[in-house]
BAFI-3210 file (N, C-alpha, C; in Angstrom, 3 decimals, decimal comma, padded with zeros to 6 digits):
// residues 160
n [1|2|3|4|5|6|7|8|9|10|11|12|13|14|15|16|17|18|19|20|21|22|23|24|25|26|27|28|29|30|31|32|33|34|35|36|37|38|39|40|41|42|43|44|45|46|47|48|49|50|51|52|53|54|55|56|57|58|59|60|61|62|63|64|65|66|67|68|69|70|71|72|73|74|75|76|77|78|79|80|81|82|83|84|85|86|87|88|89|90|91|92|93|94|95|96|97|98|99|100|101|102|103|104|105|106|107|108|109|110|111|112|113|114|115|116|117|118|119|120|121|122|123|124|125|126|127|128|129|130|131|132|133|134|135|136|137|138|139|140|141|142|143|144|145|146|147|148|149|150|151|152|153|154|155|156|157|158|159|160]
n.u [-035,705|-033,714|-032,825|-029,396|-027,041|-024,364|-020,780|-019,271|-021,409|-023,315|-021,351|-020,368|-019,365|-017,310|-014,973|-014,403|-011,733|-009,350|-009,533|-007,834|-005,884|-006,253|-005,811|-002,921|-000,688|001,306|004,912|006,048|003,515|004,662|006,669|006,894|007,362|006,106|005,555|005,298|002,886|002,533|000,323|-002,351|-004,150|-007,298|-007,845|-009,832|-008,184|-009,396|-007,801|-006,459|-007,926|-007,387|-006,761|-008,751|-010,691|-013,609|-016,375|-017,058|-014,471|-013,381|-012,193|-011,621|-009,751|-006,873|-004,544|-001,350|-000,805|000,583|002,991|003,585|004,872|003,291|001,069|-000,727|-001,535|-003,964|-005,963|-008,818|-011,281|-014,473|-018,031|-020,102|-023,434|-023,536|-021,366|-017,635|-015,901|-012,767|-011,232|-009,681|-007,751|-006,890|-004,909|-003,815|-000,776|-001,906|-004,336|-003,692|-002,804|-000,038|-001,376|-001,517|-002,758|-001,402|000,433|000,746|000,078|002,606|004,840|004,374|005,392|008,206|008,480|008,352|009,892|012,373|012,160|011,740|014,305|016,214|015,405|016,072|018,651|019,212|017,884|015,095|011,795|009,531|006,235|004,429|002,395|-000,982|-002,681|-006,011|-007,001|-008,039|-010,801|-011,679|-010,257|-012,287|-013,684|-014,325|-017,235|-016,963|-019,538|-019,529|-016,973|-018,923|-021,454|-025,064|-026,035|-028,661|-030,208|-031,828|-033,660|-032,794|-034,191|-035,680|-034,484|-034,844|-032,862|-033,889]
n.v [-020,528|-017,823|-015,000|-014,105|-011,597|-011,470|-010,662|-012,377|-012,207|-012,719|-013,238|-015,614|-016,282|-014,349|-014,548|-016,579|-019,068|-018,576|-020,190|-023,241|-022,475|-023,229|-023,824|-023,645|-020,768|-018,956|-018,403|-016,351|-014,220|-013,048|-011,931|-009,765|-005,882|-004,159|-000,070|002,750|005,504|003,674|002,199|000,301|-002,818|-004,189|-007,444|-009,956|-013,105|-016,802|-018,375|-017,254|-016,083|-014,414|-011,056|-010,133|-008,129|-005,929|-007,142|-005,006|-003,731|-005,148|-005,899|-002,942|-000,009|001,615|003,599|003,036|003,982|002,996|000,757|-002,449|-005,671|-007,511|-006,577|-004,007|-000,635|000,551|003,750|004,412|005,949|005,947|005,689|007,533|008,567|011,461|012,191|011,823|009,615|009,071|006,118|004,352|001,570|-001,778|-004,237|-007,585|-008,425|-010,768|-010,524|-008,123|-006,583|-005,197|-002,691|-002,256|000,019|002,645|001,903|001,761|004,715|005,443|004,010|005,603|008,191|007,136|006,478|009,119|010,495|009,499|009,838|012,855|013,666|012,677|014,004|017,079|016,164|016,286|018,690|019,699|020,303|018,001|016,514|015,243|015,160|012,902|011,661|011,895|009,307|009,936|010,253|007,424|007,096|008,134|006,402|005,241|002,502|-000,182|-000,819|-003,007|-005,009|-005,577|-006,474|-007,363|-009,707|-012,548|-013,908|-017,187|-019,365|-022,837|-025,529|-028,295|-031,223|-035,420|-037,988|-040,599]
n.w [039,213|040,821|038,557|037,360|038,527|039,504|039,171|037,029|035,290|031,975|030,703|028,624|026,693|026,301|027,636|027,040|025,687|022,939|019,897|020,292|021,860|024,595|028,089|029,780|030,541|028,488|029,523|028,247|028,245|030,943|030,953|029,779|028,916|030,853|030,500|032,263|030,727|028,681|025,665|026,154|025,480|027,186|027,726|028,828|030,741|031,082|031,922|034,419|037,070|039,229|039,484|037,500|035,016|035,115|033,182|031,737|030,955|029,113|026,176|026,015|025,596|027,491|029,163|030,369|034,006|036,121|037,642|038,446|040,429|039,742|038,232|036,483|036,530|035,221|033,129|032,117|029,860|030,817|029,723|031,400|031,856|030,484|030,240|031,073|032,353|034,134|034,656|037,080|037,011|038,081|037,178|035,990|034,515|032,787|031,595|029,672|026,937|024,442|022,700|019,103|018,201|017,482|015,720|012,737|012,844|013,824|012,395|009,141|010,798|011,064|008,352|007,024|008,265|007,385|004,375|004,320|005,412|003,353|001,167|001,762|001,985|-000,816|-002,074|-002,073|-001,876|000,049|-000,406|002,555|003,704|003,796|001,523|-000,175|-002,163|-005,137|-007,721|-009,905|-013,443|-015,816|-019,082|-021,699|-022,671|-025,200|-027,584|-029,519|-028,469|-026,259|-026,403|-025,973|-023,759|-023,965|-021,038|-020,613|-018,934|-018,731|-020,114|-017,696|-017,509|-017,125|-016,222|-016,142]
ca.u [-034,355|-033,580|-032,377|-028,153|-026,282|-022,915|-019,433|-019,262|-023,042|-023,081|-019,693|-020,195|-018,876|-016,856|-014,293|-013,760|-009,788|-009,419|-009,210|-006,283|-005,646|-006,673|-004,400|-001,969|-001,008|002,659|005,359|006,383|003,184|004,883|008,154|006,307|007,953|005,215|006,303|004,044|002,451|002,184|-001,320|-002,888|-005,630|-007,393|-008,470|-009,747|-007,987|-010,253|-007,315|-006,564|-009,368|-007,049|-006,923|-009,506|-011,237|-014,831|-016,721|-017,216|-013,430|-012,902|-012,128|-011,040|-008,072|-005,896|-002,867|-000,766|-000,148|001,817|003,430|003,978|005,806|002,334|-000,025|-000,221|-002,682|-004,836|-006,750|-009,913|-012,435|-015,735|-019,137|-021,448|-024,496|-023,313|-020,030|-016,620|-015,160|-011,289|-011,494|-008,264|-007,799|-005,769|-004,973|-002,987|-000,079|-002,286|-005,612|-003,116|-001,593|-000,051|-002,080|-001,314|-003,449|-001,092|001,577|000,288|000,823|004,200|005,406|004,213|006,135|009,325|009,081|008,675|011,090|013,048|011,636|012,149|015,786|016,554|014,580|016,653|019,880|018,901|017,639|014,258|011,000|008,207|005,146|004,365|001,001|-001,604|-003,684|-007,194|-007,172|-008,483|-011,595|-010,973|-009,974|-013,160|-013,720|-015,674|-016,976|-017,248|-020,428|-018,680|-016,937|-019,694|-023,445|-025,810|-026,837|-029,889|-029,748|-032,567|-033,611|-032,072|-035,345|-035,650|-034,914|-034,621|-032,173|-034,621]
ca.v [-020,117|-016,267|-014,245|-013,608|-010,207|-011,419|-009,939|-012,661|-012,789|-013,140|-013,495|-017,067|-016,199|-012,945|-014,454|-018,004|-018,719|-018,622|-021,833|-023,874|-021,358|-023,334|-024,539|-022,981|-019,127|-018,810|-017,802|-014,845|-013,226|-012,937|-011,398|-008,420|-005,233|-001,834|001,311|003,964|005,758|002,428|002,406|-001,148|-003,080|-005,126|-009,032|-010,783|-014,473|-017,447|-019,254|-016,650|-015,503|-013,095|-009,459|-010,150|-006,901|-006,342|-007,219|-003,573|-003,140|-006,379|-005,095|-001,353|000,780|002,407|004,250|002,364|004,505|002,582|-000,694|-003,448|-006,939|-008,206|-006,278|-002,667|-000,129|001,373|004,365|004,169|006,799|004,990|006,551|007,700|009,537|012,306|012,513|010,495|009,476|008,199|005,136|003,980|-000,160|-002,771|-005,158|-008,340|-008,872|-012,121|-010,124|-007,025|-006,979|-003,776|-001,932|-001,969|001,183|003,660|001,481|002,442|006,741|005,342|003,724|006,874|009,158|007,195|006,741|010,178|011,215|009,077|011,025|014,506|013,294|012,107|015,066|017,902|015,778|016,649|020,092|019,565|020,003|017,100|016,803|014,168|014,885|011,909|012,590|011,098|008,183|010,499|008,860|006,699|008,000|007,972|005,713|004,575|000,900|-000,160|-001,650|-003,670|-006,177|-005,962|-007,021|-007,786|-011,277|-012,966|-014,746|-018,098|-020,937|-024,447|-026,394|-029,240|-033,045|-036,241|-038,696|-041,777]
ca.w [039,607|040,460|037,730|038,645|038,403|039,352|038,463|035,267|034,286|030,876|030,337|028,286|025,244|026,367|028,432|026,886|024,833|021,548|019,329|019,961|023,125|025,959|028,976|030,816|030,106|028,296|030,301|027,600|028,937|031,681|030,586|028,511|029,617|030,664|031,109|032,573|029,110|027,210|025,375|025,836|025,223|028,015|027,108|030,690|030,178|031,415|032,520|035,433|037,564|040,214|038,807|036,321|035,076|035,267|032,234|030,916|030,518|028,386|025,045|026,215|025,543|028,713|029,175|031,639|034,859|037,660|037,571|039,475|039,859|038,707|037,631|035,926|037,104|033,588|033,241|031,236|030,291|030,653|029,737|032,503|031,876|029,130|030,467|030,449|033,976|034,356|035,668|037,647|037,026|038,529|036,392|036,119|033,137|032,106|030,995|028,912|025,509|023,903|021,995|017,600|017,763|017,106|014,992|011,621|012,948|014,034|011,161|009,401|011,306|010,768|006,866|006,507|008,838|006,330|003,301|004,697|005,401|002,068|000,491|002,443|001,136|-002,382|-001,656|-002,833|-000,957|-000,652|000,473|003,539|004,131|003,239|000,456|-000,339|-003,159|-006,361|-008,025|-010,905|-014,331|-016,988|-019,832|-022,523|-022,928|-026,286|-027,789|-030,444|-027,509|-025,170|-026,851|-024,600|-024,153|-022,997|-020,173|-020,546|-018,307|-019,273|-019,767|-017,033|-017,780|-015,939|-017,156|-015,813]
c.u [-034,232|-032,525|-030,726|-027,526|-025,128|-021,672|-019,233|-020,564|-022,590|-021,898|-019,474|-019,204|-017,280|-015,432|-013,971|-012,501|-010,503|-009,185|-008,026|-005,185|-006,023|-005,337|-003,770|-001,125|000,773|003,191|005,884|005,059|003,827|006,167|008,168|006,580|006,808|005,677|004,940|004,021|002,019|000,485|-001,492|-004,146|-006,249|-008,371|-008,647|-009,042|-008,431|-009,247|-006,418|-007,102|-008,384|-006,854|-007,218|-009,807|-012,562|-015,006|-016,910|-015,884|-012,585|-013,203|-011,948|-010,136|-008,143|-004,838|-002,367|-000,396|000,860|001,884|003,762|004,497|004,454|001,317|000,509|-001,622|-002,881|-005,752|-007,283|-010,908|-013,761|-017,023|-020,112|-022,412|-024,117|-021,816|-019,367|-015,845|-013,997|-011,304|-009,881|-008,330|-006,622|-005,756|-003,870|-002,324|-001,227|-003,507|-005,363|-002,654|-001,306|-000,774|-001,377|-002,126|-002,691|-000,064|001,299|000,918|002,554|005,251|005,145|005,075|007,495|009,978|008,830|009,287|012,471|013,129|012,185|013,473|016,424|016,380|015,461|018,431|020,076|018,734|016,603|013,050|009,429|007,386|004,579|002,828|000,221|-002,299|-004,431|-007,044|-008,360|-009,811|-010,829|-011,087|-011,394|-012,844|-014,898|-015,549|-017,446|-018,251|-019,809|-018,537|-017,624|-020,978|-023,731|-026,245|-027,537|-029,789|-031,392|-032,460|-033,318|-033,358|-035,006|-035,512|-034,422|-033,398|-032,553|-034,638]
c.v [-018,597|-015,772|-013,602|-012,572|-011,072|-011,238|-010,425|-012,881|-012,348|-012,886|-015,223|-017,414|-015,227|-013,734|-015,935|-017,660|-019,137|-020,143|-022,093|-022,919|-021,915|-024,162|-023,281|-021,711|-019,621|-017,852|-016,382|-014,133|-012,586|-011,499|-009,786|-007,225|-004,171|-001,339|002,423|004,635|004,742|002,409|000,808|-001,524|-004,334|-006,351|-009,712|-012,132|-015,785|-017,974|-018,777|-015,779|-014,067|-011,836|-009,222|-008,463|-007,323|-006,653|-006,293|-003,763|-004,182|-005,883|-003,373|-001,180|001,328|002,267|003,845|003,732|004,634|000,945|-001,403|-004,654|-007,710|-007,433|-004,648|-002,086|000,823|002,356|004,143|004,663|005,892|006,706|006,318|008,955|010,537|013,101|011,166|010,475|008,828|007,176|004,761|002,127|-001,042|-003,617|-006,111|-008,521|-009,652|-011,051|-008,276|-007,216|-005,472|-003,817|-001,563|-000,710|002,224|003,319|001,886|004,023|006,583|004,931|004,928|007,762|009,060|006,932|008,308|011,034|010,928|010,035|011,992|014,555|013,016|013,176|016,082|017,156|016,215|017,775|020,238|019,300|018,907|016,716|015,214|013,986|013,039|012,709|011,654|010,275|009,299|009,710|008,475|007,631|007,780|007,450|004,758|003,291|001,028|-000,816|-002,655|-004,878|-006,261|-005,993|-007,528|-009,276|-011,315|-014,124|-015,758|-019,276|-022,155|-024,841|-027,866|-030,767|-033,795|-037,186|-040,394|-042,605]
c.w [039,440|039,252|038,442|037,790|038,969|038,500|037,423|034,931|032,848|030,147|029,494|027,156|024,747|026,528|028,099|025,671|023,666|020,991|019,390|021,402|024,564|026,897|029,691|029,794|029,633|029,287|029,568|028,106|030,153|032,255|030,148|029,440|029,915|031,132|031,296|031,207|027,809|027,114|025,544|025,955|026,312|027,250|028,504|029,533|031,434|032,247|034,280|035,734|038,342|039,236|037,485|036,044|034,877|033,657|030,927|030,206|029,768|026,819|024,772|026,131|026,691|028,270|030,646|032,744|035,829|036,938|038,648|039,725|039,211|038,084|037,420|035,730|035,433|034,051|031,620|031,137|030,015|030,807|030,385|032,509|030,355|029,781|030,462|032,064|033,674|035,042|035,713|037,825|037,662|037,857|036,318|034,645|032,457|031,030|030,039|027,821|025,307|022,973|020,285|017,512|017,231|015,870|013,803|012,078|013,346|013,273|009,927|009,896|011,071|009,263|006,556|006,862|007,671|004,680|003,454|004,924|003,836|001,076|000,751|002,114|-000,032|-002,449|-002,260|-001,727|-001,398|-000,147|001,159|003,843|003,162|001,925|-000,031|-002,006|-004,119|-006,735|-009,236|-011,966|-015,301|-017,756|-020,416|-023,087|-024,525|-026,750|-028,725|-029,382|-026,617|-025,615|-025,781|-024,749|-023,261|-022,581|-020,052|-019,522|-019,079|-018,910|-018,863|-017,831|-016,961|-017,038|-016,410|-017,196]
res [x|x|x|x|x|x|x|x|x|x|x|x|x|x|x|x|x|x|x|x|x|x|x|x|x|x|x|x|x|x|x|x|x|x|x|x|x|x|x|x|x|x|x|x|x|x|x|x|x|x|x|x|x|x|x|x|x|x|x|x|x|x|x|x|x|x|x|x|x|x|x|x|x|x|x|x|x|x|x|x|x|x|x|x|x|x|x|x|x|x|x|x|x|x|x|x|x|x|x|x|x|x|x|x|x|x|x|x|x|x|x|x|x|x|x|x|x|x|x|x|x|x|x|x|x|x|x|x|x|x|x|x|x|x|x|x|x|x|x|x|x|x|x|x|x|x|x|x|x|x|x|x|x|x|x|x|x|x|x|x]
***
């Protein structure tokens, strides 16, 4: 049998639902609002084939560009050769989710907008930046509660 290159070759594993995920697609995918700039993350979904994406771009981030009543066109830098090309995607709601990538810098931004608000109430300046986890503090073990013990094999028996 010839060896096949088609659009899902080894897609066996890639492109099958999650446990407890199979059947017919919820209609809240459906509902999910994009706005040109939204970051998202593409997932093909097994259970609709039309405006699949190729296999490459299954598990990629894009920044939504255009929209449409079904589908929402992604750009996606893909790596070719020793450069980075924009790739322009069509894509269907079913095979999109938004993107948690940035939620962490966004939550972030609004507790310490909070902070710096609260701080500037008081009249007192405070510092927002992150700052790297210190190492731990030094300390000495005591020999007293810690002797060493020796660790022996349990001799074998049968209980025949």
């Amino acid at each position: 049998m010839p060896h096949s290159f088609g659009y899902r070759a080894r897609t066996r594993h890639m492109f099958k639902r999650g446990f407890k995920e199979h059947g017919a697609i919820k209609l809240s995918t459906y509902i999910i609002p994009y706005r040109v700039g939204d970051i998202v993350d593409i997932k093909a979904n097994a259970a609709q084939q039309k405006g699949m994406p190729h296999k490459y771009y299954h598990g990629r981030t894009g920044i939504v560009y255009n929209v449409t009543p079904r589908a929402v066109g992604v750009i996606i830098n893909k790596i070719v050769g020793n450069r980075y090309i924009e790739k322009r995607v069509n894509i269907r709601v079913e095979h999109i989710r938004h993107s948690r990538c940035r939620q962490e810098f966004l939550d972030r931004v609004k507790s310490n907008h909070e902070a710096h608000r609260e701080a500037k109430e008081k009249g007192e300046r405070i510092n927002l930046r992150r700052v790297p986890r210190l190492p731990r503090e030094s300390r000495t073990v005591s020999a007293k509660d810690n002797l060493p013990q020796t660790v022996v094999p349990v001799p074998y028996e049968t209980t025949i």
